[in-house]
C-alpha positions as a printed Julia matrix, in Angstrom:
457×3 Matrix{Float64}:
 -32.0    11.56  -26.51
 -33.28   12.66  -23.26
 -33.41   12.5   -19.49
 -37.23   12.66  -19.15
 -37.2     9.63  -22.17
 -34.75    7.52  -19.84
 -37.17    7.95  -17.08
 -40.13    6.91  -18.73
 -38.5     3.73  -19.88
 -37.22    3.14  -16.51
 -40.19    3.54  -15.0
 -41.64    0.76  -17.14
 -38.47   -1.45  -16.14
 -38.55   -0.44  -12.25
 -42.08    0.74  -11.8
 -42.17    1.94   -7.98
 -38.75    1.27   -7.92
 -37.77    4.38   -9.8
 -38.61    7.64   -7.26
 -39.2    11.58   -8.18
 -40.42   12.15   -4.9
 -38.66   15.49   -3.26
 -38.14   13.81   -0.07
 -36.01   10.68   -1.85
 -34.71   13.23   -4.14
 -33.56   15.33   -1.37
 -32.03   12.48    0.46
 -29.9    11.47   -2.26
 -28.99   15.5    -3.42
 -26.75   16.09    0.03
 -23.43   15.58    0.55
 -21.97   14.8     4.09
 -19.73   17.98    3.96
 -19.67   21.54    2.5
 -21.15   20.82   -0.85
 -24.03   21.81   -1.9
 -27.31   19.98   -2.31
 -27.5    18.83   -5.42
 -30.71   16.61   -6.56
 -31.01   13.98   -9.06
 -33.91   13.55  -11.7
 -34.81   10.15  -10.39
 -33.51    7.49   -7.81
 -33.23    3.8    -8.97
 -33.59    1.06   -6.42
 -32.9    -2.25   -8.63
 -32.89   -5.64   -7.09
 -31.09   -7.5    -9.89
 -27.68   -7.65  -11.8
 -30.0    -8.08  -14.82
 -31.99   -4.96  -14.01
 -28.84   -2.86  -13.17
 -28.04   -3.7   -16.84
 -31.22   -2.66  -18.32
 -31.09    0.38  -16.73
 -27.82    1.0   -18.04
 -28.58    0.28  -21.49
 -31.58    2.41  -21.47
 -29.65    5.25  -20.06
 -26.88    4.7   -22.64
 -29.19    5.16  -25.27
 -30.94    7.83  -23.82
 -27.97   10.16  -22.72
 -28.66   10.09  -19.37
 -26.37   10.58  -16.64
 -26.21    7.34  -14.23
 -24.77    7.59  -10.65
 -24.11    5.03   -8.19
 -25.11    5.45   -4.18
 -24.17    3.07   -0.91
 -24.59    4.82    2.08
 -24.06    8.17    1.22
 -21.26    8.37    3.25
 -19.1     9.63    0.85
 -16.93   12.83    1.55
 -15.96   14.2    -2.01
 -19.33   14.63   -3.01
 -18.84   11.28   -5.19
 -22.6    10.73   -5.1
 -23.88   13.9    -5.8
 -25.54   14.21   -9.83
 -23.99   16.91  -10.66
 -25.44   16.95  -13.94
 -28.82   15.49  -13.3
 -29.74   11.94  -14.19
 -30.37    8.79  -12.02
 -29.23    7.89   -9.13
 -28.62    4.03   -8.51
 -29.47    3.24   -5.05
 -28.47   -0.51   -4.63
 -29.89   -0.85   -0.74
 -31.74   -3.69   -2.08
 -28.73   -5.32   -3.64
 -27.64   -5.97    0.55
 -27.55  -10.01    0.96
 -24.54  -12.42    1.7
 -24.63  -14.53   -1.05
 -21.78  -17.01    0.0
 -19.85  -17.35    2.54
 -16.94  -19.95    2.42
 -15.08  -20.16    6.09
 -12.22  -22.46    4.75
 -11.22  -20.32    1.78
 -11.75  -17.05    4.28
 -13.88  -15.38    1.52
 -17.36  -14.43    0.96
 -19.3   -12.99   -2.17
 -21.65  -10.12   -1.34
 -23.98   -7.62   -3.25
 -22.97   -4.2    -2.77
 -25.63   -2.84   -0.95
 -24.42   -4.6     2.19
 -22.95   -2.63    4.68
 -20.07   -3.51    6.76
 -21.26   -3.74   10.26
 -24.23   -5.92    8.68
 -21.79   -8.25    6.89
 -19.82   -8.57    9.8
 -22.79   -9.29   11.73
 -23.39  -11.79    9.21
 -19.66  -13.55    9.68
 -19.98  -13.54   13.86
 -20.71  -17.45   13.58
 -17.62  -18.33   11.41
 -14.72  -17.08   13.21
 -14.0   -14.68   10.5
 -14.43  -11.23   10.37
 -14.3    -8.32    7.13
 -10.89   -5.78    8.19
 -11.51   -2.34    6.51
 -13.18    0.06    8.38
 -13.37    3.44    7.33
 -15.49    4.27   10.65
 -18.68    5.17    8.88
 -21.3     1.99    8.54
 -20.46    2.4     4.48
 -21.86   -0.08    2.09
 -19.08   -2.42    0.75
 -20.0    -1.09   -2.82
 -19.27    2.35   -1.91
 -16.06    1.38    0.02
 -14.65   -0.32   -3.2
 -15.85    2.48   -5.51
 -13.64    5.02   -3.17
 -11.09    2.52   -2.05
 -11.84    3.19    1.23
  -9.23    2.32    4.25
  -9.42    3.76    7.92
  -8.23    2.46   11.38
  -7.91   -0.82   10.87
  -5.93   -0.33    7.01
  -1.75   -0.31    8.81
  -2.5    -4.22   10.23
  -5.54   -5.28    7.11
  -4.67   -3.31    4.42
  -7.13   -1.02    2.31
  -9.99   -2.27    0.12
  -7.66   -2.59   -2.95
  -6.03   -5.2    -0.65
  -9.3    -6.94    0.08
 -11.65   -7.19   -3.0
 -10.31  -10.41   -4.97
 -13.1   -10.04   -7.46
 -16.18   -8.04   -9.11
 -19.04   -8.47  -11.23
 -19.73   -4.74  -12.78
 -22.33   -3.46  -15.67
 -20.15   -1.14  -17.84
 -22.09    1.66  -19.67
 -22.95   -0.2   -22.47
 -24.71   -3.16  -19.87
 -22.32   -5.43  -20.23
 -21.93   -7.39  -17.53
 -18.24   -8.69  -16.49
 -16.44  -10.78  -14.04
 -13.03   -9.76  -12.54
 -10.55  -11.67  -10.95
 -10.9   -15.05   -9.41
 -11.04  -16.6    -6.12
  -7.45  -17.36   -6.24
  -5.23  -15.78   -3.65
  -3.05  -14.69   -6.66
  -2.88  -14.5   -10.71
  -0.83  -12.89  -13.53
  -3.75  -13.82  -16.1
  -4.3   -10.67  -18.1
  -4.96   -7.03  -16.54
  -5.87   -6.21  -13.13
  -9.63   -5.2   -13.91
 -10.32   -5.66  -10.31
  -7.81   -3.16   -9.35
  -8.57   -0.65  -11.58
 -12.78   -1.12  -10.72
 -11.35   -0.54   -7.49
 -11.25    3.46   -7.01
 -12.84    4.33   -9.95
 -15.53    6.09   -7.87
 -18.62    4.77  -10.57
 -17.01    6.48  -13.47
 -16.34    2.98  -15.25
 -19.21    0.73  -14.29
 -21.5    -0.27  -11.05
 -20.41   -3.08   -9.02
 -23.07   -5.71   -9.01
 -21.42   -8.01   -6.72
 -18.01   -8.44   -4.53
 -15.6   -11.27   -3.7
 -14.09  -10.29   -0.61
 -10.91  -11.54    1.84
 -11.72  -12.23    5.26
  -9.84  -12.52    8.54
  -9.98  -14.87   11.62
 -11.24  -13.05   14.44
  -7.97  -12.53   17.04
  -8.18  -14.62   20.01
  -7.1   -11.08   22.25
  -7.6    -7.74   21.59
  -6.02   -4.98   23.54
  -6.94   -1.21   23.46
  -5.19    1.56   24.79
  -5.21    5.48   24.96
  -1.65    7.4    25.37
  -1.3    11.09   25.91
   2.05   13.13   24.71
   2.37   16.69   25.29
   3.86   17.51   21.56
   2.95   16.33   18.27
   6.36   15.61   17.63
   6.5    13.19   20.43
   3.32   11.17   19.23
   4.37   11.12   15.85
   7.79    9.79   17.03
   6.42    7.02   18.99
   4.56    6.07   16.01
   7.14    6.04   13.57
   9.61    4.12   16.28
   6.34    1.41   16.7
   6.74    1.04   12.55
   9.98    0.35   12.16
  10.5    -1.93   15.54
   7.73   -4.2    13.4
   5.51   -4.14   16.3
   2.26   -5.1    14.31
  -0.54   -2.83   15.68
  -4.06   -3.15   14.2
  -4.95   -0.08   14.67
  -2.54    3.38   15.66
  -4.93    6.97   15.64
  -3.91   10.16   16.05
  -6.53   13.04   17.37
  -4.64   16.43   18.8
  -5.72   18.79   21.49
  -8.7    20.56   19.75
  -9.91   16.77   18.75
  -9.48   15.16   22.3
 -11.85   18.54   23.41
 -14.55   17.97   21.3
 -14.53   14.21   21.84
 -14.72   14.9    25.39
 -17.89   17.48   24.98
 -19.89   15.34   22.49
 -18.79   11.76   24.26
 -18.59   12.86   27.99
 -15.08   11.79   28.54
 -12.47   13.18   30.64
  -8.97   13.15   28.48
  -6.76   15.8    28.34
  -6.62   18.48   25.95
  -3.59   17.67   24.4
  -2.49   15.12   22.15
  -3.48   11.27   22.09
  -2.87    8.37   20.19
  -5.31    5.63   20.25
  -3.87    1.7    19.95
  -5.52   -1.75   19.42
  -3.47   -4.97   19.01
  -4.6    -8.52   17.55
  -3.14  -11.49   18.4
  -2.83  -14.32   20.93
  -2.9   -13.31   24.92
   0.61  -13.39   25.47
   1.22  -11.91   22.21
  -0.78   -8.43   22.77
   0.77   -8.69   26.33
   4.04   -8.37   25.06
   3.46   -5.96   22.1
   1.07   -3.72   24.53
   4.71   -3.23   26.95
   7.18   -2.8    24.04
   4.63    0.25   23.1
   4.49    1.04   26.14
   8.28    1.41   26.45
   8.72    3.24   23.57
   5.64    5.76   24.54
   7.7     6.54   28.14
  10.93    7.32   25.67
   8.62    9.87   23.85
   7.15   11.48   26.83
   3.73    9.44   26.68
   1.44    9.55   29.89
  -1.48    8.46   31.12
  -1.46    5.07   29.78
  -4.88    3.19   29.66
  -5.25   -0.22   28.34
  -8.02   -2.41   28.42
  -8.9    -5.73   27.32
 -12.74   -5.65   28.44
 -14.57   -5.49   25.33
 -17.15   -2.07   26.65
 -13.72   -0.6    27.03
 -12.47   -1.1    23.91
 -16.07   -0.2    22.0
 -16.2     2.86   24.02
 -12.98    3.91   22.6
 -13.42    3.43   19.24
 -16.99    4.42   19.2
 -15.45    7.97   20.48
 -13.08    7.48   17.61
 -15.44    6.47   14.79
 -17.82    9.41   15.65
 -15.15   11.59   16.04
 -16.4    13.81   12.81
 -20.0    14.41   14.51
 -17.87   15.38   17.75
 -15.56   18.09   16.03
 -18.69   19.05   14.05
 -20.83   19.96   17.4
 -17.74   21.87   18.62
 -19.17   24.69   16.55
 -22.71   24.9    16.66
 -24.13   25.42   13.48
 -21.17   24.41   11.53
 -20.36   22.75    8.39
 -17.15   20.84    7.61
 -14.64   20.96    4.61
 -12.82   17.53    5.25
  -8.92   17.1     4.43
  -7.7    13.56    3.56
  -3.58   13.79    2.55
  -1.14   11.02    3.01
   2.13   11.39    3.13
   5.71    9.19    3.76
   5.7     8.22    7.39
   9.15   10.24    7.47
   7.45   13.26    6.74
   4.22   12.83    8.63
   5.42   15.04   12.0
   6.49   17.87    9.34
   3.01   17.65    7.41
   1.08   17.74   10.97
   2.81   20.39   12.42
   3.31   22.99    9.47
  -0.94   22.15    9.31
  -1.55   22.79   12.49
   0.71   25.88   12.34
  -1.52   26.91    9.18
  -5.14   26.43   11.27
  -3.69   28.17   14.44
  -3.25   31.35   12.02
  -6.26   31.18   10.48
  -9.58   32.54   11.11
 -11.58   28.96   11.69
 -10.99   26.07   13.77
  -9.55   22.51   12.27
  -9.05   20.16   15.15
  -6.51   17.53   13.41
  -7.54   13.24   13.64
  -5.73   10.76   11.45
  -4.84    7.19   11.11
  -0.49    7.84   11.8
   0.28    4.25   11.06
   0.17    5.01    7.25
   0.89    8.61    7.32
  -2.76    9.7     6.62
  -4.33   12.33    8.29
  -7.47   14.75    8.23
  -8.21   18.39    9.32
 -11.92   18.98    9.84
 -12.25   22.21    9.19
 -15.13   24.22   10.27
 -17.13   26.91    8.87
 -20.11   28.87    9.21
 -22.04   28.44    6.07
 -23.81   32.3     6.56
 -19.97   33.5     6.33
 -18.31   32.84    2.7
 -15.16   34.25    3.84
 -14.43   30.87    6.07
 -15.6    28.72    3.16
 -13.26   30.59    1.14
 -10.45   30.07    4.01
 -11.05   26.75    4.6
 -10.47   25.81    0.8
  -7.15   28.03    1.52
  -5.79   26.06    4.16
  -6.93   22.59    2.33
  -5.25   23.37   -0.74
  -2.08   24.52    1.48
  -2.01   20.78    2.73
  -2.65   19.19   -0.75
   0.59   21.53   -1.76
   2.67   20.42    0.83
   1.49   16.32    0.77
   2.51   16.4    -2.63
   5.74   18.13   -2.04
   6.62   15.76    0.4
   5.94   12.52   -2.22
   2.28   12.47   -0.8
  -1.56   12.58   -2.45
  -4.22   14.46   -2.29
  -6.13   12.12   -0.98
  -5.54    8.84    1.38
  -8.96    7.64    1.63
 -11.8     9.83    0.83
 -11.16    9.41   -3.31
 -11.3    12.5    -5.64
 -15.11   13.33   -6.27
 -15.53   16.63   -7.28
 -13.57   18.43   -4.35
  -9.59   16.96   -5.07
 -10.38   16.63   -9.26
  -8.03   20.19   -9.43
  -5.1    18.02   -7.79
  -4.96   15.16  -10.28
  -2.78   16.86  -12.97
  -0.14   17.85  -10.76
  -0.21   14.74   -8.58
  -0.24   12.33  -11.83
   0.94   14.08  -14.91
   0.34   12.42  -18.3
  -1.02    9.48  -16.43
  -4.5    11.48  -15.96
  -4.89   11.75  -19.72
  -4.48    7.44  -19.74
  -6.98    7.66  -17.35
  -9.11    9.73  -19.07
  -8.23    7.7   -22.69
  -9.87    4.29  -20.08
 -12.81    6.25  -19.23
 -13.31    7.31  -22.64
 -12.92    3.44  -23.92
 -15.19    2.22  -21.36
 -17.92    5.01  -21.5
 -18.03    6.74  -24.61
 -20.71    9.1   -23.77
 -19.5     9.9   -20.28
 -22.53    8.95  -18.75
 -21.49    7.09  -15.65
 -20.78    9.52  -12.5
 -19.85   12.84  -14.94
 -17.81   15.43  -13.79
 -15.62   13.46  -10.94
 -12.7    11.88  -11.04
 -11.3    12.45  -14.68
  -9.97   15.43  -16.94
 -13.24   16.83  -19.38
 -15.82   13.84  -18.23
């Protein structure tokens, strides 16, 4: 068994579909933070459920490691083969297969990404929620379990994949979960596909929940001289059950660099950034009860908007708000935190971070989605200096410490990958070994996306 004999039989399966040139190679051997490059043997690009199979069963019986690839957009270095192998590249596997306006549901292949599918629903009223901010592919964002702005009115994509078809290692291919809006037939295979980062198959296709598109949409910007006092209007905004659709954080060092990279004029201090859904007289009224409870917590500088520009030019800011810290510094690279804690204990977790960065020897402006208590440091570092590498990982695992203190994870969004697999004992206990015992069950010879995720993979 060998990976040079999987590639010559995948060759014969793929033809020019399987690539060793360095350029693709390259391509699909970098991470989008700190981690370093990291090549594969060969990159697949299958068209086909039935070919995605093949290619698994060849690899199966060949030993060679198999890893699945979106967009790339991944932060944990989920995509990376770390151990060599094939990389699955399924930007081929990118139509709308169905789309079915009065169940609000489509089925998709997984190459798809979500700006394209949603360009896709514009003519049916409906619209696909979860947006993580990157244009990810909708494989990807159910093999991390992505979330983002939108997850505190839409949920995350556990909430919003109500079935799969995957190839397991062996190239089986199976069906999960129906188009039902509920069921108590059997295990949750969906769910636990869901999150499992490639480790226990490759999603071949996705049945996914879709929303009407709101008849108004209101955006605003609010600034508040403490942390406390933004975190405070959030948590207020919660639990008066004023239903936002989207609620960011960014603090002083973010609301800089968004002005330098995006040419706007806030003020360095910080912001939270708002969006309602609804009916006209609805995000009216929920726009002023925020609004209210923003002047009890000090908030100024109130802009809303209900022009559209306005409320792209807002969220565009947001959305490339990791390019915008990342200029801040030229030359930099970024080690990306992703904790989540209880909403109760979010100002704590934010301020005992930012206390952390202002101590340290490196920068870490702080951005987060506050309406579900997740947040992100992006923390920068000179890759010629090891020392801030080394500082960097410091301060992360300082935050990983404390979200899990506080009944927190390691991770809200981003998944585990390679950089939060030292977390998973302490944050799960004997729960990681069941984990493990699935993987194990499910891929004997630990083929699919080694070393991530699981305990000894």
């Amino acid at each position: 068994m060998s990976i040079p004999a999987a590639l010559e039989a995948l060759s014969s399966l793929l033809k020019d579909r399987l690539v060793r040139s360095k350029s693709d190679l390259d391509l699909h051997g970098r991470s989008e933070t700190h981690f370093a490059p990291c090549p594969p043997d060969a990159v697949a690009y299958p068209q086909t459920t039935e070919e995605v199979a093949a290619l698994m069963r060849i690899c199966t019986e060949q030993g060679c490691p198999v890893v699945g690839w979106g967009a790339g957009t991944s932060l944990e270095a989920q995509a990376l083969a770390i151990r060599g192998g094939v990389v699955v590249d399924f930007a081929r596997m990118n139509k709308v297969l169905e789309i079915r306006p009065e169940d609000m549901d489509c089925t998709v292949q997984p190459g798809i990404t979500r700006e394209a599918l949603n360009v896709d629903l514009r003519a049916t009223g409906l619209f696909f929620p979860v947006d993580p901010g990157a244009n990810a592919s909708i494989g990807g964002m159910a093999m991390t379990r992505a979330s983002g702005t939108t997850a505190v009115r839409y949920g995350t994509m556990r909430d919003n994949v109500l079935g799969l078809e995957a190839v397991l290692a062996d190239g089986r291919v199976i069906r999960t979960g129906t188009r039902a809006r509920k069921s108590s037939a059997g295990y949750d295979l969906t769910g636990l596909l869901v999150g499992s980062e490639g480790t226990l198959g490759l999603i071949t296709e996705l049945t996914l929940r879709l929303q009407g598109q709101p008849e108004a949409v209101s955006s605003g910007v609010c600034a508040f001289d403490r942390i406390e006092d933004a975190v405070a209007a959030v948590m207020e905004t919660i639990q008066m059950g004023i239903p936002m659709a989207r609620i960011e954080f960014v603090d002083a060092a973010a609301a800089a660099a968004f002005n330098a990279y995006a040419g706007d004029t806030l003020p360095e201090c910080p912001h939270l950034m708002i969006e309602f859904h609804g009916s006209d007289a609805g995000v009216a009224e929920q726009a002023r009860r925020f609004g209210e409870i923003a002047d009890e917590h000090n908030g100024k500088g109130f802009r809303w908007s209900s022009l559209e520009e306005d409320r792209r030019a807002l969220w565009a800011m947001r959305h490339n708000g990791y390019y915008a810290i990342l200029a801040s510094k030229r030359g930099a690279q970024a080690l990306v935190t992703d904790i989540c804690v209880p909403i109760s204990r979010l100002a704590q977790a934010v301020e005992e971070t930012r206390a952390d960065i202002a101590a340290s020897i490196i920068p870490g402006p702080i951005l987060g989605h506050v309406g579900d208590g997740n947040f992100h440091a992006i923390l920068l570092v000179d890759p010629e200096r090891p020392e801030e590498l080394d500082e960097a990982k410091r301060l992360s695992h300082r935050m990983v410490e404390r979200a899990l203190t506080l009944g927190g994870t390691a991770t809200g969004e981003h998944g585990v990958g390679v950089g939060k697999l030292d977390y998973m004992a302490r944050e799960h206990g004997q729960a990681w070994d069941v984990m493990g015992e699935i993987k194990r069950a499910l891929d004997p010879q630990g083929i699919l996306n080694p070393g991530k995720l699981v305990r000894g993979n």
